[in-house]
N, C-alpha and C positions, 0 to 999 in steps of 0.2 A: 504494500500500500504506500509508502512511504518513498519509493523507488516512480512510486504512479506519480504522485503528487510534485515531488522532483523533477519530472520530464514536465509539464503542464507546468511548473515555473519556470522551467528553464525556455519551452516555449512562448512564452508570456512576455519573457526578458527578448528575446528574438524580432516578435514583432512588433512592441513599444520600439526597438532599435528600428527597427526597420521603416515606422512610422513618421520617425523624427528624420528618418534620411530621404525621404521620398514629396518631393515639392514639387507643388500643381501651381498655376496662376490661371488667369483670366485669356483670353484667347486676344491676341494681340491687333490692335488699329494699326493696320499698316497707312489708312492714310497721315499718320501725324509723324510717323517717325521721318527721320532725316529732314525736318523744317524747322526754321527758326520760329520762336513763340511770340506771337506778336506781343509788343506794349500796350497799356493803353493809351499814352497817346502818340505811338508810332511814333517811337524818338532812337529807338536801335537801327543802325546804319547797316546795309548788306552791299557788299561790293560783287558786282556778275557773278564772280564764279560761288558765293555765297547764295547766290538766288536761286539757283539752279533746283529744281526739283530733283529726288533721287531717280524719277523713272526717267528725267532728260538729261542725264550724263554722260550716257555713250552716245547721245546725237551733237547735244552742246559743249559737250567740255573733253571729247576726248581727244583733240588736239593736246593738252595740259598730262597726258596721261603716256605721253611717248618713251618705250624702255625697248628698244631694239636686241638687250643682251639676251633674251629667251629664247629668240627665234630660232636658231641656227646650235644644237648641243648648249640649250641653257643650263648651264650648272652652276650658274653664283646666283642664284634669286635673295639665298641670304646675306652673301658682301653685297649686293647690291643695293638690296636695303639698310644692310650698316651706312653701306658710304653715303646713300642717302641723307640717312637722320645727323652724319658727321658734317654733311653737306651743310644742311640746314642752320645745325648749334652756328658751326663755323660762319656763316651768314651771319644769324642774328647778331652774337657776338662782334663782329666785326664792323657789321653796316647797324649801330644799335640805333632802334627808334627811327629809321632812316627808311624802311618800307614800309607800303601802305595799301599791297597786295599779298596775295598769296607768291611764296614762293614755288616757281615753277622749276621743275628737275627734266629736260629730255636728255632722253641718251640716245643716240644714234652712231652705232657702229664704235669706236671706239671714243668718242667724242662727246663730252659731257655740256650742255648747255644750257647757262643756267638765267632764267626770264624772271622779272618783275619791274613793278610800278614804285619809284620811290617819290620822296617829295623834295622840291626843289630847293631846300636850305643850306645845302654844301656850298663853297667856295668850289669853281669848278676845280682848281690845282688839288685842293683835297680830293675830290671826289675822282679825279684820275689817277689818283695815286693809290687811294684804295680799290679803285678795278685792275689796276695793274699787280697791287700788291694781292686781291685775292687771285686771280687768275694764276699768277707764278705758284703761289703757296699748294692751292689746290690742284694743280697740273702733279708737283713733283710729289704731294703726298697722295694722290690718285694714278701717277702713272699714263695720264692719257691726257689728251690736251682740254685744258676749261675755256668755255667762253662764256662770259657775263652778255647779257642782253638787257639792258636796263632801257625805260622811259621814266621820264620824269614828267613831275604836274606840282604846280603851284600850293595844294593844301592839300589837307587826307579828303574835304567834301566833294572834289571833283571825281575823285573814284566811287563816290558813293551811287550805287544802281537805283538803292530803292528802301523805304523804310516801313519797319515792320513792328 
């Protein structure tokens, strides 16, 4: 009896375990995900590629999405993505407070090129000093050749699409 009553705790202990592992939710609004939330009184700034709905990405933005290293024997998807996010820090870091877009990464063939909007505040001798100076840094610690493709604009409002 007592050997009975043992299995029947020990199954008891089993599924209380098993209760507390097992999470259900609510069946998911795919219309809200990937949008920004509006304000009320629509004072949050969204710049184009910020506006973009998720189902119009591969029509509107996938120009922004060019990685040519996959095509052909891809086997770095993950340096790639390191040298990406190295990419990026390095960017921020370097051009601080100075972009007013998304940073854009293409790669093409061995050639890394790297696109954004910044705002017009540099002295232009500074600002060719820093495309020079990131271009060479990021060439020799990437191994391949960088190119910076900047535009510039007068304040961060002129990039602004649309408010939400």
């Amino acid at each position: 009896m007592a050997l009975i009553v043992q299995n029947v705790a020990r199954s008891l202990q089993i599924q209380s375990c098993l209760q507390k592992l097992i999470h259900t939710s609510a069946s998911l609004n795919k219309t809200t995900s990937g949008k920004y939330k509006s304000t009320r009184n629509r004072t949050k700034p969204l710049t184009y590629e910020m506006a973009m709905k998720p189902w119009d990405i591969a029509a509107r933005k996938s120009w922004n999405a060019w990685n040519t290293s996959n095509v052909l024997d891809g086997n770095r998807p993950a340096e790639t993505a390191a040298e990406d996010e190295f990419i990026r820090r390095f960017m921020c870091g370097t051009w601080h407070n100075i972009f007013v877009s998304e940073l854009i990464i293409k790669r093409q063939h061995n050639i890394i090129r790297i696109a954004g909007i910044i705002q017009r505040n540099l002295a232009p001798r500074k600002m060719y000093f820093l495309i020079g100076y990131t271009q060479e840094l990021l060439s020799y610690w990437l191994q391949c050749p960088v190119k910076l493709e900047l535009q510039s604009v007068e304040s961060k409002e002129d990039v602004v699409f649309r408010y939400v």
